[in-house]
N, C-alpha and C positions, 0 to 999 in steps of 0.2 A: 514727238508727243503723240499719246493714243488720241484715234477721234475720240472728239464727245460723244459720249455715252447717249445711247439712245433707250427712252423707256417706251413702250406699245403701250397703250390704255384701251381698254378693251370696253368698250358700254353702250347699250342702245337708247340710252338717255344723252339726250344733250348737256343738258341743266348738271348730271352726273359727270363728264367729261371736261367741262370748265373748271366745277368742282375741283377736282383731281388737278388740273393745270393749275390751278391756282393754290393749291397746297405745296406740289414740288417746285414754283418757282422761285423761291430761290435756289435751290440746289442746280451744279453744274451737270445739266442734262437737256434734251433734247424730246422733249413730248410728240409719239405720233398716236393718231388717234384711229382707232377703230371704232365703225357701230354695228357690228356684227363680226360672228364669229369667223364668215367667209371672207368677208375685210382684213381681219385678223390674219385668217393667211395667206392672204395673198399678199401684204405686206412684206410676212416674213421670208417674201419669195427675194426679196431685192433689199433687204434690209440685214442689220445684226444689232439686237439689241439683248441690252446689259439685263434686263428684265422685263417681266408681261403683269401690270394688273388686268385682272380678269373678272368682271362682273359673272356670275353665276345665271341669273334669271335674264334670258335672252329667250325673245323668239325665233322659231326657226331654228340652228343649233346654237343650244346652250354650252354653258361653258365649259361644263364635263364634256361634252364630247369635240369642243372644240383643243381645249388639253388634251383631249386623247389625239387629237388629230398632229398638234404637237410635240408629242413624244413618243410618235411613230416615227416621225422623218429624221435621217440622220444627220442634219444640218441646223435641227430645233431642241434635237432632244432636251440638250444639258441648259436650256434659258430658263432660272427661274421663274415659278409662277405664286404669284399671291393671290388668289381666289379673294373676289368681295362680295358680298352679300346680305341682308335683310336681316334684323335682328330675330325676326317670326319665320325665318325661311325649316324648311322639315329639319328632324331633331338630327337625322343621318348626312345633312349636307357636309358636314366640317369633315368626316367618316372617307364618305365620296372625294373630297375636293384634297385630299391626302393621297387617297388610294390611286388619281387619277395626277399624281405626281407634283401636286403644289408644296412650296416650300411650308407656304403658312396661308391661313386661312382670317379674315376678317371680317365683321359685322358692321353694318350702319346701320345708327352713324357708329362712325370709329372717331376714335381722338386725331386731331389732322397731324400731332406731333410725336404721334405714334407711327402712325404709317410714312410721313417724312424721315423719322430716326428709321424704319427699318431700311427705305428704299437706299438711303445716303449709305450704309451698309454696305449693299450690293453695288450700288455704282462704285465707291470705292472698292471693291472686291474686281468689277471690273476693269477700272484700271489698272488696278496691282498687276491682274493675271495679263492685260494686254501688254503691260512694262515688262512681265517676267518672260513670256514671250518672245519679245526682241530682245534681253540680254540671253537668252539660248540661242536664237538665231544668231547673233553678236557671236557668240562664243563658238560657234562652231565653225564661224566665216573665217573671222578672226586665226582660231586655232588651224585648219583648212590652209589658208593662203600666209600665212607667216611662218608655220612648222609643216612645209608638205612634205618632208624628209620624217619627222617626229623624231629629228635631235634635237629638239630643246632650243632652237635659232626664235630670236622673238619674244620668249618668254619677256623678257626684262619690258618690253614696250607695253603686253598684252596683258602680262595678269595684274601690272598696278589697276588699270582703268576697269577690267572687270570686276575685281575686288572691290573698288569704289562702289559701280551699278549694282553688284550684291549686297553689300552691306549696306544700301542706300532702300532695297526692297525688301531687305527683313528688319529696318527700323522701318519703315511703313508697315509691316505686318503688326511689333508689338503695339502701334498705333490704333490698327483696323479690331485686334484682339481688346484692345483697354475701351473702345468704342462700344464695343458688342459685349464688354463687362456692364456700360453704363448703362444700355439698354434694357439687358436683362432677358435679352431672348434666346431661347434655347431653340430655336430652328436657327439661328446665325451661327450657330456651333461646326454643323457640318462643313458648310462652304467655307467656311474660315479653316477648317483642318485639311481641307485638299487643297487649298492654296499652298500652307504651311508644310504639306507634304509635297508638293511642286519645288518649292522654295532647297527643302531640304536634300533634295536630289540633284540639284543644281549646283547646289553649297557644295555636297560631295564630290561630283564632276568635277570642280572648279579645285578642291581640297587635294584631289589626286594630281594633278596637273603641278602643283607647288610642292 
């Protein structure tokens, strides 16, 4: 089983960061918390998380240059990020908080069932790809130490049970896809289509093989 998903909450408000906790508890994840953007990463020095909210109006570095600091290193790049923000914050911040690599961008207050639908998204996005992950790994040990001839010895043991784990990650996909129908969000479009692009390269792998 993948760990539990961990989300970063990025805020120099207190009262703002309970907030946030107490919207995604119930969902299966793991809240760590930042009150600056230098917390933020050092964090992500020892950590791996599934996604980062990102307060915007921080003292000392704000949140754009804390994403940018983010998606420089080649170990943070790809974590999405949700920018939050003031409903009166300047007219260019959504602009900014795009340009500097956020998925989506949101105002407070926001609906709490809005941002729990997007987060639950992405952690299940997380686990997909951490699932999809080990059935590649699987696939290649598997295929590696049963066929190290590549006559075909094995096959009959190996491709029922990969077959299974495949076909068990792309009915989790039209799941995560009918999810992100109900939502209605067109920034869940991307991350859902490089999964489904992972998935299908896997499939073919696996297709050649039979």
């Amino acid at each position: 089983m993948p760990d539990r998903a961990k989300i970063l909450l990025v805020d120099d408000r207190e009262e703002n960061l309970i907030a946030l906790e107490a919207i995604l508890s119930s969902l299966d994840l793991t809240p760590v918390r930042a009150r600056s953007g230098e917390e933020a990463l050092k964090a992500l020095l020892s950590n791996e998380f599934a996604l980062i909210l990102l307060d915007v109006r921080m003292p000392g570095m704000d949140g754009f240059e804390t994403a940018a600091h983010i998606k420089r290193r080649e170990r943070t790049r790809n974590i999405p990020i949700i920018f939050l923000t003031v409903v009166d914050s300047a007219p260019d911040y959504a602009f900014r908080g795009y340009a500097a690599g956020a998925v989506d961008y949101l105002t407070k207050p926001f609906d709490p069932w809005v941002l729990r639908a997007k987060v639950a998204v992405f952690v299940e996005l997380y686990y997909m790809n951490q699932r999809l992950t080990e059935q590649a790994s699987l696939l290649r040990e598997r295929v590696t130490s049963e066929l190290p001839e590549g006559n075909g010895a094995g096959h009959g043991e190996v491709l029922p049970e990969l077959s299974r784990r495949l076909s068990s990650v792309e009915e989790e996909l039209t799941r995560v896809r009918e999810l992100v129908g109900k939502t209605g969000d067109v920034h869940l479009i991307g991350p859902v289509a490089d999964l489904a692009e992972r998935i299908g390269r896997l499939r073919a792998g696996f297709d050649a093989l039979t």
